[in-house]
Backbone as CSV, one residue per row, in Angstrom:
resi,resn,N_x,N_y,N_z,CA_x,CA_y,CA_z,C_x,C_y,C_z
1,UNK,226.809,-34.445,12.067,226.001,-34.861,13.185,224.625,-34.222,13.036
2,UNK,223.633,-35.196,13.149,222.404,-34.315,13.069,221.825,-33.726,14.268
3,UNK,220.702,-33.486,14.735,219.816,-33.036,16.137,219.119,-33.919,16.232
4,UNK,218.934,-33.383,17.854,217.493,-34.407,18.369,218.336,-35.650,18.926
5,UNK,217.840,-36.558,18.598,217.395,-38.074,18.359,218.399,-38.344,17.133
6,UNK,218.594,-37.570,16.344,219.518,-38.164,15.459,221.230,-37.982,16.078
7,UNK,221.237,-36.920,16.626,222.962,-36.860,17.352,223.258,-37.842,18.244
8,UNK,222.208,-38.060,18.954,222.732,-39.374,20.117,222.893,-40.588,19.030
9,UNK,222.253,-40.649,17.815,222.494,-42.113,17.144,223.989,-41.632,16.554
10,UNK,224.480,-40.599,15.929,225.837,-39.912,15.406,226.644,-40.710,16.741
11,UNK,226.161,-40.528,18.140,227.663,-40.933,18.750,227.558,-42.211,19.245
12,UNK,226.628,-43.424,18.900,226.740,-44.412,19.030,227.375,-44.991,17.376
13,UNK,227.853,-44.043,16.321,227.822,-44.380,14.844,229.705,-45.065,15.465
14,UNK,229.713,-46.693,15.073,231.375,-46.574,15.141,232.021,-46.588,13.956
15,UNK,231.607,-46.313,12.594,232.433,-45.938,11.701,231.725,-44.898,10.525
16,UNK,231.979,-44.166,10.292,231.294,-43.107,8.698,231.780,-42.717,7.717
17,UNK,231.212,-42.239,6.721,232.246,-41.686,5.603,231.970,-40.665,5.403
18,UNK,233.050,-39.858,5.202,233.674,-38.871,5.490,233.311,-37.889,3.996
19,UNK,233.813,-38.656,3.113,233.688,-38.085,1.520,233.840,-39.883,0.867
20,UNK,234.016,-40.240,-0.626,233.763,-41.320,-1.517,235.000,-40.879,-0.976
21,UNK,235.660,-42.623,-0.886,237.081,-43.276,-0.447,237.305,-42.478,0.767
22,UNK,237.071,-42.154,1.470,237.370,-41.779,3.071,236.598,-42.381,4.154
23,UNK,237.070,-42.728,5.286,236.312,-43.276,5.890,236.609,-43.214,7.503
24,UNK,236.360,-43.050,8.537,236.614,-42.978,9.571,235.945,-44.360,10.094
25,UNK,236.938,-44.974,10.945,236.440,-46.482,11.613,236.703,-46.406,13.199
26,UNK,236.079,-47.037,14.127,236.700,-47.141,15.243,236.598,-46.498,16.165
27,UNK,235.429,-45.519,15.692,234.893,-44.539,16.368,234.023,-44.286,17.823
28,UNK,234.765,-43.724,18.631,234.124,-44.028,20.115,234.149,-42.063,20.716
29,UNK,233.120,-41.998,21.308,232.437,-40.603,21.940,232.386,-40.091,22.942
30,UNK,232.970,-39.745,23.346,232.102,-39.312,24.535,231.577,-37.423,24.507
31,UNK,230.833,-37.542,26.003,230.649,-35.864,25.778,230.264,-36.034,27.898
32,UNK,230.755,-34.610,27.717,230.791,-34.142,29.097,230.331,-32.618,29.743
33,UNK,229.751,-32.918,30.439,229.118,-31.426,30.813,230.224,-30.450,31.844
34,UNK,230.012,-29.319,31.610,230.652,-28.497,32.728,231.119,-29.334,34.276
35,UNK,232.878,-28.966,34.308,232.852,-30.091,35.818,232.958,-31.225,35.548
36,UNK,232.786,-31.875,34.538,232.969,-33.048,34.215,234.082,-33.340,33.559
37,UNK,234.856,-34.551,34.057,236.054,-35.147,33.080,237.067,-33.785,32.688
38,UNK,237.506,-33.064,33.559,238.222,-32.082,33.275,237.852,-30.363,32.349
39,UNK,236.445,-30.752,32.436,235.468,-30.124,31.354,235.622,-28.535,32.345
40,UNK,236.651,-27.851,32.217,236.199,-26.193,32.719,236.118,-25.158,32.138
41,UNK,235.829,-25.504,30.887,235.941,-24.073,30.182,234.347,-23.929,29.141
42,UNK,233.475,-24.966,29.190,232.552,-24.906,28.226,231.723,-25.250,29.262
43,UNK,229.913,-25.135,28.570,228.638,-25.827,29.089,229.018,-27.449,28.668
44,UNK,229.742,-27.782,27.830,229.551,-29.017,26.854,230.686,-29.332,26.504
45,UNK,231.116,-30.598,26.346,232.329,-31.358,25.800,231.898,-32.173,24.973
46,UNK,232.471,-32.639,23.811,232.064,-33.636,22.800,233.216,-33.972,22.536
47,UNK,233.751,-35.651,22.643,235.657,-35.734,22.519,235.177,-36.548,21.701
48,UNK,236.208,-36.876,20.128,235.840,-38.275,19.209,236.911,-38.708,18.806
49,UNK,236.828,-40.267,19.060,238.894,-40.438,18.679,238.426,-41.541,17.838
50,UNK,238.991,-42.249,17.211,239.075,-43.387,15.857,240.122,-43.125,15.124
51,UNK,240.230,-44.104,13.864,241.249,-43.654,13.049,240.432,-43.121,11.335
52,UNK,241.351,-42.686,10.359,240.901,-42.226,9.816,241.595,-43.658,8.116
53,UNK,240.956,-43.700,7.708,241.566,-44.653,6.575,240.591,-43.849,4.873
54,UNK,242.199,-43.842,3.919,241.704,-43.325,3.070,242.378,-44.012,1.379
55,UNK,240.999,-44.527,0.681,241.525,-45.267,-0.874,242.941,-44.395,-1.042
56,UNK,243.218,-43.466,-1.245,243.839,-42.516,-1.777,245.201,-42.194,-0.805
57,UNK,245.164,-42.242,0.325,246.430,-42.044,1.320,246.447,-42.901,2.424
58,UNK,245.827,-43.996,2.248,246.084,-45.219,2.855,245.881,-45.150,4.323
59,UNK,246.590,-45.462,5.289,245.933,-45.554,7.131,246.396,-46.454,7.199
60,UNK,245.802,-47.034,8.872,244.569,-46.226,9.439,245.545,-44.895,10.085
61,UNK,245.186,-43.618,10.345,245.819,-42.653,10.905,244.702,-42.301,12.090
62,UNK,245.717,-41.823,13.082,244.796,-40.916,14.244,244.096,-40.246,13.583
63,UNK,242.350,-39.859,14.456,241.605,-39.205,14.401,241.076,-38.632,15.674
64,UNK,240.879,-37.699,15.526,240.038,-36.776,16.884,239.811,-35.608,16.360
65,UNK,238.442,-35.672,16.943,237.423,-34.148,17.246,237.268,-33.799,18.465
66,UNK,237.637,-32.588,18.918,236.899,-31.918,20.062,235.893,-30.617,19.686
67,UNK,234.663,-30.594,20.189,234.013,-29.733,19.939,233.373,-28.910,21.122
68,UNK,233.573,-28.552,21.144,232.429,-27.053,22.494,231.920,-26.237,21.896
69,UNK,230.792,-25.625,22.543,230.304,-24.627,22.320,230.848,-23.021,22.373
70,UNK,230.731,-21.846,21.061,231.619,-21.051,21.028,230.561,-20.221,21.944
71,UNK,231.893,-19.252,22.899,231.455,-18.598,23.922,231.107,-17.043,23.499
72,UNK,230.532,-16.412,23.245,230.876,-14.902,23.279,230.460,-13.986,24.317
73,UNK,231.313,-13.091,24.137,231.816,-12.398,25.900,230.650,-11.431,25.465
């Protein structure tokens, strides 16, 4: 995912590759702020679900990312 202007285009992206013969398709985003959508433990939520399809081990298989921001105490 890049910054800026380039991450909001990352979560409108619905399919990418991953590595040569990997590929993630189907790809849908969301992200949620504190309070939001069950969001209580971070400033930020980033959820990514699709499947994952690969030359080499075939698919499509579940995919998901969750990402937050790491907290330190």
């Amino acid at each position: 995912m890049g910054a800026g202007a380039d991450a909001e285009e990352d979560l409108d992206c619905t399919e990418q590759t991953q590595r040569p013969g990997e590929r993630l398709t189907g790809l849908q985003s969301l992200s949620f702020a504190r309070g939001e959508g069950g969001n209580t433990s971070g400033d930020d939520l980033l959820l990514e679900t699709g499947q994952r399809v690969s030359d080499t081990h075939g698919g499509p298989y579940p995919y998901w990312l969750t990402l937050r921001p790491l907290e330190i105490p």
